[in-house]
N, CA, C and O atoms as CSV, one atom per row, in Angstrom:
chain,resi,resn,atom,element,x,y,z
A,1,UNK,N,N,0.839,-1.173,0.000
A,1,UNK,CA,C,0.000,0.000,0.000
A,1,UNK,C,C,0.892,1.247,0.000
A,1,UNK,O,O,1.712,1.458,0.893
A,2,UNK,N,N,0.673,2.141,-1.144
A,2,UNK,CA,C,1.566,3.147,-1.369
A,2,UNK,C,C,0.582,4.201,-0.909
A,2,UNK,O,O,-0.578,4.298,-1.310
A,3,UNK,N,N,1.485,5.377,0.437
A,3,UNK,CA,C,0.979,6.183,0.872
A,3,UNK,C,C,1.479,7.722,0.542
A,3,UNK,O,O,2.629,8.082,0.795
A,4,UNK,N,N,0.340,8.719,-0.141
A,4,UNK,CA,C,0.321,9.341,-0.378
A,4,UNK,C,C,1.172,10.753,0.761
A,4,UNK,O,O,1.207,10.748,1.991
A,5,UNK,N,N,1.586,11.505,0.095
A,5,UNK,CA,C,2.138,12.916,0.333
A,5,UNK,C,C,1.334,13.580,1.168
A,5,UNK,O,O,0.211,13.781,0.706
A,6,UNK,N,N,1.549,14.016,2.324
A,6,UNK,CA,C,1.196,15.092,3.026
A,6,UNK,C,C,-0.423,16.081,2.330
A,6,UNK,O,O,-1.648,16.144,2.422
A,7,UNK,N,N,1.023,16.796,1.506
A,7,UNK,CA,C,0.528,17.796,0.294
A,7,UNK,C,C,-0.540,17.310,-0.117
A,7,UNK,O,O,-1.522,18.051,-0.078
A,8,UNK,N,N,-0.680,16.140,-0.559
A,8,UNK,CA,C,-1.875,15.429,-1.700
A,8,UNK,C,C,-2.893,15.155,-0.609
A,8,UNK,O,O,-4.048,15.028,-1.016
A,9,UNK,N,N,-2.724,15.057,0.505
A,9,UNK,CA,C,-3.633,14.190,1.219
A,9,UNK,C,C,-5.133,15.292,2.462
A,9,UNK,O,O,-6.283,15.036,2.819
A,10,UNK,N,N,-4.075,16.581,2.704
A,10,UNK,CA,C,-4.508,17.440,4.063
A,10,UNK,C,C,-4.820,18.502,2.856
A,10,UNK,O,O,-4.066,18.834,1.941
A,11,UNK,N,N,-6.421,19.021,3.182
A,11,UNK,CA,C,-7.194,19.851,2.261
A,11,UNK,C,C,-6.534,21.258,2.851
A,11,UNK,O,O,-6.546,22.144,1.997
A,12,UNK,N,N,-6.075,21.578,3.869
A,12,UNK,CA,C,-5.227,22.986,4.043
A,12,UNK,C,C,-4.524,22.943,3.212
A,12,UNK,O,O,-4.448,23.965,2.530
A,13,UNK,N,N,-3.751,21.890,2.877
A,13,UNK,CA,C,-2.529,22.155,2.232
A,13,UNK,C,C,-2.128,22.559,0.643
A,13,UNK,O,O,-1.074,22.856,0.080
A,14,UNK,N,N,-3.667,22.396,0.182
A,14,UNK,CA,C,-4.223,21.683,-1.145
A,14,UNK,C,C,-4.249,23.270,-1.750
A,14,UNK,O,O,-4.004,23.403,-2.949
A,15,UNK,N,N,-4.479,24.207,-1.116
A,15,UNK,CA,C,-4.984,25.407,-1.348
A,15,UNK,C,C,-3.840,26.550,-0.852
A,15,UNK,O,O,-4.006,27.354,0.065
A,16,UNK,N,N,-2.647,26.412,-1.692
A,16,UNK,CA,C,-1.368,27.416,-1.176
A,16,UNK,C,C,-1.812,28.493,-0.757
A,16,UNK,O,O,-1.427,28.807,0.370
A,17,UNK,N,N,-2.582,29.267,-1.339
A,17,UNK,CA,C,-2.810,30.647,-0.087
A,17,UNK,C,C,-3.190,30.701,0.376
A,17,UNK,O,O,-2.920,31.701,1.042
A,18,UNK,N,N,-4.464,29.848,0.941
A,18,UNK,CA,C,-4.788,29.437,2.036
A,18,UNK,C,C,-3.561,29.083,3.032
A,18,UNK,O,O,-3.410,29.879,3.958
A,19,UNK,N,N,-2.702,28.033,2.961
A,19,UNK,CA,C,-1.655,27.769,3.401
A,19,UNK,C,C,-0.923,28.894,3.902
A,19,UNK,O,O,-0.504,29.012,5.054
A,20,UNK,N,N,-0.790,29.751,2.918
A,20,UNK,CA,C,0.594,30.920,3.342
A,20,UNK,C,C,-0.247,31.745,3.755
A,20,UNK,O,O,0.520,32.538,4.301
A,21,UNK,N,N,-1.385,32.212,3.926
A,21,UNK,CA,C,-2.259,33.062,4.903
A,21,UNK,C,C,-1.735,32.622,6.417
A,21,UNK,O,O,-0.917,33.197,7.135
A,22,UNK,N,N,-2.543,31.316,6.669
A,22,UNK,CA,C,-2.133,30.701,7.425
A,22,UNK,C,C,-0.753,30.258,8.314
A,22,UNK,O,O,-0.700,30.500,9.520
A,23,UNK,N,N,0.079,29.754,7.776
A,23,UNK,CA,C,1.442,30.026,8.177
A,23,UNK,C,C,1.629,31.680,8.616
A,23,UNK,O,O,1.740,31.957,9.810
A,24,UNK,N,N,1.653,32.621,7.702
A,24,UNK,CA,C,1.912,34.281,8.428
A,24,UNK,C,C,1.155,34.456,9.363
A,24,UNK,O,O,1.603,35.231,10.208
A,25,UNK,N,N,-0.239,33.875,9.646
A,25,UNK,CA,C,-0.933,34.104,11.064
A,25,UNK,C,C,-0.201,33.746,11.579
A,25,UNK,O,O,0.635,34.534,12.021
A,26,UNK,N,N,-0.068,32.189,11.851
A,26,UNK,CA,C,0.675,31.282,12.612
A,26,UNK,C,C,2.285,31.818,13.272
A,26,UNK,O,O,2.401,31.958,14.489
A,27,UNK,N,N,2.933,31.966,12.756
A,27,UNK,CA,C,4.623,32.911,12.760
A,27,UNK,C,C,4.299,34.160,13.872
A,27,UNK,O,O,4.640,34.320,15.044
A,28,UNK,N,N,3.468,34.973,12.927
A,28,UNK,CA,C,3.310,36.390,13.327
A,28,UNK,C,C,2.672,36.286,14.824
A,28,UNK,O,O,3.300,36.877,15.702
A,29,UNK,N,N,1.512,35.608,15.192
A,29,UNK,CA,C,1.209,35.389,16.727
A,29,UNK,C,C,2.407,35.081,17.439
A,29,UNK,O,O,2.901,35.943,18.167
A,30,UNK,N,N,2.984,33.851,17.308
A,30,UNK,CA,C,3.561,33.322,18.181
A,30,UNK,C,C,5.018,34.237,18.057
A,30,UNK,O,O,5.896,34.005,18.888
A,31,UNK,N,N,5.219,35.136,17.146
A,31,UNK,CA,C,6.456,36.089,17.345
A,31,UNK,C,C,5.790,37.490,18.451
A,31,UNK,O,O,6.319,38.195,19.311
A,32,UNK,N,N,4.874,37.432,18.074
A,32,UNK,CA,C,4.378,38.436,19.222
A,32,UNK,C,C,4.293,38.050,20.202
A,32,UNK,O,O,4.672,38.862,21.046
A,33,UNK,N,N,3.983,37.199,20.559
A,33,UNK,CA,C,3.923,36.737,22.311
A,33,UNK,C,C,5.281,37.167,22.297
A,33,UNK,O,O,5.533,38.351,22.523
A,34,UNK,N,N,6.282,36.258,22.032
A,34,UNK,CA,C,7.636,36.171,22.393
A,34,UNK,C,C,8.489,37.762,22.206
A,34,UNK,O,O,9.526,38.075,22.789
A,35,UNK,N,N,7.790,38.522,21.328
A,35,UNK,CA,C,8.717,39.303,21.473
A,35,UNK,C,C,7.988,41.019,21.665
A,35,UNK,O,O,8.600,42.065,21.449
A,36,UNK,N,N,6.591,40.898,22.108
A,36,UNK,CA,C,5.695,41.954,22.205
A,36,UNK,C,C,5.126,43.010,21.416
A,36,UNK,O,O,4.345,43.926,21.672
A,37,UNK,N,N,6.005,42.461,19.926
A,37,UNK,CA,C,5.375,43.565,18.584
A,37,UNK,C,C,3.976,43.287,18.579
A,37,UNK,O,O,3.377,42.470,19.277
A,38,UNK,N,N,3.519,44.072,17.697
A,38,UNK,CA,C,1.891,43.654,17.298
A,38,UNK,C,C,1.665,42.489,16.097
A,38,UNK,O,O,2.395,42.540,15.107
A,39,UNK,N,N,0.713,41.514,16.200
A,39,UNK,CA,C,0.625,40.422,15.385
A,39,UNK,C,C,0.502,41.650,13.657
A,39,UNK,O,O,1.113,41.514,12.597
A,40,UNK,N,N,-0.066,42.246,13.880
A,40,UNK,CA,C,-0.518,43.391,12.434
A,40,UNK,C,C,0.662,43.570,12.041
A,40,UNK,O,O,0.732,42.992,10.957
A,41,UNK,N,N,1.774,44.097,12.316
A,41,UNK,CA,C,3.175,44.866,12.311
A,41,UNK,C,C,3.940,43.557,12.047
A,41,UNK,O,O,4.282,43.719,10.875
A,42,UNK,N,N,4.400,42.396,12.416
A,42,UNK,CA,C,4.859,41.069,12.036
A,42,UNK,C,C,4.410,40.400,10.924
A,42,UNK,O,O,5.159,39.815,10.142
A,43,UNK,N,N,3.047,40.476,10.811
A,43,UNK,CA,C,2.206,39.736,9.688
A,43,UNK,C,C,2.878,40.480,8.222
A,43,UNK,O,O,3.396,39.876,7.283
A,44,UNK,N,N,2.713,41.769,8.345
A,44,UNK,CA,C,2.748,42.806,7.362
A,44,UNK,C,C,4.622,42.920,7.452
A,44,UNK,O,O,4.986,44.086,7.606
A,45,UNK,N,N,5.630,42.024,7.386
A,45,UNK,CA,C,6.515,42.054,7.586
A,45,UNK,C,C,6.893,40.683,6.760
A,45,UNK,O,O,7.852,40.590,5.994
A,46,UNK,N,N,6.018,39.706,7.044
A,46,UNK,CA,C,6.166,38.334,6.482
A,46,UNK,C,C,5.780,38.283,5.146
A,46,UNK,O,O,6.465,37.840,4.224
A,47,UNK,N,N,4.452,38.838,5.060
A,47,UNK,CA,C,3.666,38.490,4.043
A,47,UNK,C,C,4.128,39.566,2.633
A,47,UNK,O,O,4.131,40.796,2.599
A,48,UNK,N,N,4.524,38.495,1.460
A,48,UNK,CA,C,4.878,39.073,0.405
A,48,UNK,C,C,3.889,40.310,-0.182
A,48,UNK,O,O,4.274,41.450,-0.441
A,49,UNK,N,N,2.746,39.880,-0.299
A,49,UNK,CA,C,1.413,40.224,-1.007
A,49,UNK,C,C,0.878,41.131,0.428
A,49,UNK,O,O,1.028,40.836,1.614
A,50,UNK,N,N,0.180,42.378,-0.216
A,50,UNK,CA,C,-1.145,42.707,1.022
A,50,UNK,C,C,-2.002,41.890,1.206
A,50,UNK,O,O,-2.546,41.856,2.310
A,51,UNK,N,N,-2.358,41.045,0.248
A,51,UNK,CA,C,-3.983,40.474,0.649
A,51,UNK,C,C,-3.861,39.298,1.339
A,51,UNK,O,O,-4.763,38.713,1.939
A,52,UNK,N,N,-2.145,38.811,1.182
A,52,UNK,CA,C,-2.464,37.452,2.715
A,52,UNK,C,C,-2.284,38.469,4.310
A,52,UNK,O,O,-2.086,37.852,5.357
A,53,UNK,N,N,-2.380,40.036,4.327
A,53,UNK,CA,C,-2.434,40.579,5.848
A,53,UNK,C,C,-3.835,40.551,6.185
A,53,UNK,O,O,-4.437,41.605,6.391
A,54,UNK,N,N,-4.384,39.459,6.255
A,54,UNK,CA,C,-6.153,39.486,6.623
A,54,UNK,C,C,-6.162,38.576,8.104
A,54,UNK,O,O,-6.922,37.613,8.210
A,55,UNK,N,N,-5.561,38.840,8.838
A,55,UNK,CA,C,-5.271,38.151,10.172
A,55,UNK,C,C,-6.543,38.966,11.155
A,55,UNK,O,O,-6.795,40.171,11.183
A,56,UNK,N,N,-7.374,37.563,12.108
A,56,UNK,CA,C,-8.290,37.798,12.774
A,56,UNK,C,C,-7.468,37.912,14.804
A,56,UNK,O,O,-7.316,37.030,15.648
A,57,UNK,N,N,-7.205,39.162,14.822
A,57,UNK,CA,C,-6.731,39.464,15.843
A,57,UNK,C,C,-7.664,39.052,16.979
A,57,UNK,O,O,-8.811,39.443,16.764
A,58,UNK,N,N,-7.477,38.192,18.443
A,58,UNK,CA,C,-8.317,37.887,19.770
A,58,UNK,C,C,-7.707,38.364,20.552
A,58,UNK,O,O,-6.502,38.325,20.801
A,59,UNK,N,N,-8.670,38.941,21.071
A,59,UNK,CA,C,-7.839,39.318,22.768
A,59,UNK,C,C,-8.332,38.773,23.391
A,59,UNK,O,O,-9.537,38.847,23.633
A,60,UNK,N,N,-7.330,37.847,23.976
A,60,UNK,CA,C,-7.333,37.174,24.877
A,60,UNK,C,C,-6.937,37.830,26.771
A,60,UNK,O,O,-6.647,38.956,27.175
A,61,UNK,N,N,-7.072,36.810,27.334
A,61,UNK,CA,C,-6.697,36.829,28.741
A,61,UNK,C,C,-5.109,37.652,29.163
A,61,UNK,O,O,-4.777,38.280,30.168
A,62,UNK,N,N,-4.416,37.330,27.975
A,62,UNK,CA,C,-3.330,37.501,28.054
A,62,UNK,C,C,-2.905,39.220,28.192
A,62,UNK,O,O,-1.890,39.655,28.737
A,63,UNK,N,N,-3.921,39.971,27.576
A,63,UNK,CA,C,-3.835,41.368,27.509
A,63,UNK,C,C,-4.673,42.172,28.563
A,63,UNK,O,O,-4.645,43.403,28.564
């Protein structure tokens, strides 16, 4: 039984800008915790394109 690729298999993955939206959320939060910039200001640092800076900011407990 030959098992398929990651890539081929997980529907996130299937859809690259979906993906790289995702990943720059992903990065950009967890660089803000760690280093107290704003997730907006990191995102917009990562992201090649404006239209993957569509990040859904929570405030949490943490603030």
């Amino acid at each position: 039984m030959s098992k398929k690729p990651l890539i081929e298999t997980n529907p996130y993955l299937k859809d690259m800008a979906r993906y790289r939206r995702d990943l720059v959320t992903s990065v950009s939060s967890s660089t803000a915790i760690e280093t107290g910039a704003r997730v907006g200001t990191i995102a917009r640092t990562l992201a090649p394109e404006p239209s993957l800076v569509l990040i859904k900011i929570r405030r949490g407990s943490a603030r």
